[in-house]
N, C-alpha and C positions, 0 to 999 in steps of 0.2 A: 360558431363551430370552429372556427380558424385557431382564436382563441387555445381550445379546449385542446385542438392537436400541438400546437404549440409547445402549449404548456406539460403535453405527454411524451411530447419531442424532447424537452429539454429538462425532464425527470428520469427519462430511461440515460439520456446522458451522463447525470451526474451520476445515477447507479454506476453505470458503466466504470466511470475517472476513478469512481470510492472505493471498486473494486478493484483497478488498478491500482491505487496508491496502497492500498491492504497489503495487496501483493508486495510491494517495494519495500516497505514499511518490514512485513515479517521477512524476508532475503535479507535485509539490511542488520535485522536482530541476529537471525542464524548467524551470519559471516561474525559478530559479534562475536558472539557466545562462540563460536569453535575456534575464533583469533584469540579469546580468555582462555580458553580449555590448554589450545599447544602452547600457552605461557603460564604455567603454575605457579611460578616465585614471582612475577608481577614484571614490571619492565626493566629492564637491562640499559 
């Protein structure tokens, strides 16, 4: 039984991390994309 919570311990965890890193992952894209947007002729 210890096992079994265990191993349910440390599945709702990693959901948890995956959805965090999602998160970061698409902030990181947006900031992207609207730093390309205010430069239309490319870098200076």
């Amino acid at each position: 039984m210890m096992i079994y919570m265990l191993a349910a311990a440390m599945m709702l965890t990693m959901l948890i991390a995956t959805a965090f890193t999602l998160h970061e992952e698409a902030t990181k894209m947006r900031l992207n994309e609207n730093a390309r947007k205010s430069r239309p002729f490319g870098l200076r």
